[in-house]
C-alpha beads as a LAMMPS data file, in Angstrom:
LAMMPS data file: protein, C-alpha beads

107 atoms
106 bonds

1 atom types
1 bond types

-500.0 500.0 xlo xhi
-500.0 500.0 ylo yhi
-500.0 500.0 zlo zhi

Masses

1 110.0

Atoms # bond

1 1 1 -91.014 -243.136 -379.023
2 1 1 -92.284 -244.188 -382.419
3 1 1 -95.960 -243.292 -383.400
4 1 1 -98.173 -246.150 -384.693
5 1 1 -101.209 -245.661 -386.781
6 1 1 -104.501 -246.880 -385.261
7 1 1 -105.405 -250.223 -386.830
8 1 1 -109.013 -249.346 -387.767
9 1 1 -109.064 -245.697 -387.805
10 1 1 -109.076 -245.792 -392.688
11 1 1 -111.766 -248.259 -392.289
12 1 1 -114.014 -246.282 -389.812
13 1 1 -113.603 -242.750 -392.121
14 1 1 -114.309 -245.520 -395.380
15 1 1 -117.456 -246.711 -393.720
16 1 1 -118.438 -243.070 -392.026
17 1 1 -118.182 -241.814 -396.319
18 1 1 -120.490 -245.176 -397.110
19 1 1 -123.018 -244.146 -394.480
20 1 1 -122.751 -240.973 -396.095
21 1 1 -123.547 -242.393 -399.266
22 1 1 -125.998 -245.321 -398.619
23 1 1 -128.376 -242.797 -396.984
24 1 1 -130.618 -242.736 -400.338
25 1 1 -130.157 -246.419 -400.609
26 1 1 -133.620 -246.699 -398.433
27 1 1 -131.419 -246.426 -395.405
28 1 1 -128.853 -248.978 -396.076
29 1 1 -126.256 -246.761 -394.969
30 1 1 -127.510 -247.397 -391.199
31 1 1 -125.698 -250.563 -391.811
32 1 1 -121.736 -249.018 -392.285
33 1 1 -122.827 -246.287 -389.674
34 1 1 -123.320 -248.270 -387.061
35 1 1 -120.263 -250.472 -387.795
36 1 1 -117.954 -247.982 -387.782
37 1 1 -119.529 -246.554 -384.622
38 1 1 -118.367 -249.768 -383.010
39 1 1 -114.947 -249.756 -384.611
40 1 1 -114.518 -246.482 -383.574
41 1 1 -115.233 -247.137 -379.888
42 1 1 -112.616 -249.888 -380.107
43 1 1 -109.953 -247.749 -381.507
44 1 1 -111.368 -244.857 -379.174
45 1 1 -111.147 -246.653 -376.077
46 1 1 -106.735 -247.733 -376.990
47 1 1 -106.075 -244.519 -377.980
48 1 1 -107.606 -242.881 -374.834
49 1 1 -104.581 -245.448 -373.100
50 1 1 -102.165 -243.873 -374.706
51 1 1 -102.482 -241.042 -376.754
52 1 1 -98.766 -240.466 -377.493
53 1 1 -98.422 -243.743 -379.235
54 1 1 -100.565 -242.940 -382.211
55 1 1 -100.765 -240.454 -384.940
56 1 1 -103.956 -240.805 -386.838
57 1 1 -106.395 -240.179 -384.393
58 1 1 -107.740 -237.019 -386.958
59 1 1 -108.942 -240.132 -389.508
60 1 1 -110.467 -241.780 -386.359
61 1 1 -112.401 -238.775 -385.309
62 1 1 -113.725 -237.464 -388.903
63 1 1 -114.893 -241.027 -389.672
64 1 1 -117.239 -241.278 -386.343
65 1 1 -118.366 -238.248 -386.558
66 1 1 -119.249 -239.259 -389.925
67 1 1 -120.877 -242.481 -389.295
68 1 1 -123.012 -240.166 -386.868
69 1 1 -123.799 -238.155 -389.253
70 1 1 -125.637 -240.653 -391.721
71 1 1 -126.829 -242.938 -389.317
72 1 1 -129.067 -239.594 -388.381
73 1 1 -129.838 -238.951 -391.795
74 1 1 -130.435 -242.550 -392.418
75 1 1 -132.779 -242.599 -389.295
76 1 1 -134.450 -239.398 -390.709
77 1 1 -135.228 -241.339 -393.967
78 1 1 -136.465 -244.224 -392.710
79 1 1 -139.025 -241.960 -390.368
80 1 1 -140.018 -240.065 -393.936
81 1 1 -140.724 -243.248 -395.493
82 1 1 -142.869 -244.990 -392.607
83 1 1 -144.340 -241.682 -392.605
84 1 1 -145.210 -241.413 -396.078
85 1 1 -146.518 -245.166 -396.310
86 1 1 -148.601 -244.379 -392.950
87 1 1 -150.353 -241.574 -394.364
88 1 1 -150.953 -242.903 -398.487
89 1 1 -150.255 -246.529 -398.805
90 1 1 -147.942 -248.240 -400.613
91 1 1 -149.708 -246.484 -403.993
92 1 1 -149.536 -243.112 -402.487
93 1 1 -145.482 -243.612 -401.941
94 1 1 -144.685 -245.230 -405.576
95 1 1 -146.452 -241.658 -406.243
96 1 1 -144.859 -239.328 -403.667
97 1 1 -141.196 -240.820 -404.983
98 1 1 -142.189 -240.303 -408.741
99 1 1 -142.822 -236.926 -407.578
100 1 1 -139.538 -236.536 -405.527
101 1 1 -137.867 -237.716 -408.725
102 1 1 -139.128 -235.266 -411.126
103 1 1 -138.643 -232.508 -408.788
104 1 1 -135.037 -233.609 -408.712
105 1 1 -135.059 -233.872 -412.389
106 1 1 -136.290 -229.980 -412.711
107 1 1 -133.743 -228.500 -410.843

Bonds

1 1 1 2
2 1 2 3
3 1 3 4
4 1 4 5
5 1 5 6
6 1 6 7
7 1 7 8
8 1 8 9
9 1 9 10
10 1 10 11
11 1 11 12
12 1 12 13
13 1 13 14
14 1 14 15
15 1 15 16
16 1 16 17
17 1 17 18
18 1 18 19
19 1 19 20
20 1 20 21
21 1 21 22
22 1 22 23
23 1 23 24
24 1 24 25
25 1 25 26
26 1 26 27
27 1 27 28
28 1 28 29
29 1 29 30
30 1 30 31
31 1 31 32
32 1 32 33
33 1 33 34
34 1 34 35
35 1 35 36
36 1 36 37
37 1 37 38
38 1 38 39
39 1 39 40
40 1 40 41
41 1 41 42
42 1 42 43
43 1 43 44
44 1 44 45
45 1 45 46
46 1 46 47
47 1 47 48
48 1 48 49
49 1 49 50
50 1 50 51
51 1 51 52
52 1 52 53
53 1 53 54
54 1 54 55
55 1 55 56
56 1 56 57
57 1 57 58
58 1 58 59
59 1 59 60
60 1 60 61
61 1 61 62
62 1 62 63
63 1 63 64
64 1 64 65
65 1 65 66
66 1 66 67
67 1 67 68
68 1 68 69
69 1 69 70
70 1 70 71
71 1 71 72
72 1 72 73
73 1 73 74
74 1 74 75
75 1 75 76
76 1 76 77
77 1 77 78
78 1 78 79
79 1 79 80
80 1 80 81
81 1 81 82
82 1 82 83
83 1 83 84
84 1 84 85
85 1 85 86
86 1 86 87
87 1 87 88
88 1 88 89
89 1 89 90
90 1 90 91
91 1 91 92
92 1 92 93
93 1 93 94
94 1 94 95
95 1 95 96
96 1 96 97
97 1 97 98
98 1 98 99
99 1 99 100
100 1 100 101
101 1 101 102
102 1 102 103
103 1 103 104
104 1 104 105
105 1 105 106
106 1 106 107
């Protein structure tokens, strides 16, 4: 029997690294996080039919676990922020990121 590749399995891992990525973006990698959460229960849900058919399940896999990943950090962030503007204000976090910034610029 010849082995197919699952149709969206490179776009979930793409969008699982993007989630990754966008984290820092002020949490626009929720955005490719949650979309390849939902491609990945497609593609989860035919390979679970029939798991002999298809070989790249291991792309499938890394990319939702992934998009988990940064949707938590992304969800982490965007708790920090509404934090940080809860507590000082919109001056207070222009501050608190200059500070971030030349902490990160130190090391």
């Amino acid at each position: 029997m010849e082995q197919h590749k699952l149709p969206n399995a490179t776009a979930v891992l793409v969008l699982g690294i993007f989630s990754i990525v966008g984290c820092c973006c002020y949490g626009v990698g929720l955005i490719p996080g949650i979309v390849g959460l939902v491609l990945a229960k497609k593609d989860l849900k035919e390979y679970n039919q029939n798991p002999e058919l298809y070989s790249n399940y291991s792309n499938l896999n890394i990319g939702r676990i992934l998009s988990i990943i940064g949707i938590c950090i992304c969800a982490v962030y965007i708790i920090a922020i509404v934090v940080i503007l809860a507590l000082y204000g919109f001056d207070g976090f222009e501050q608190k990121m200059l500070e971030m910034q030349e902490m990160q610029r130190n090391q």
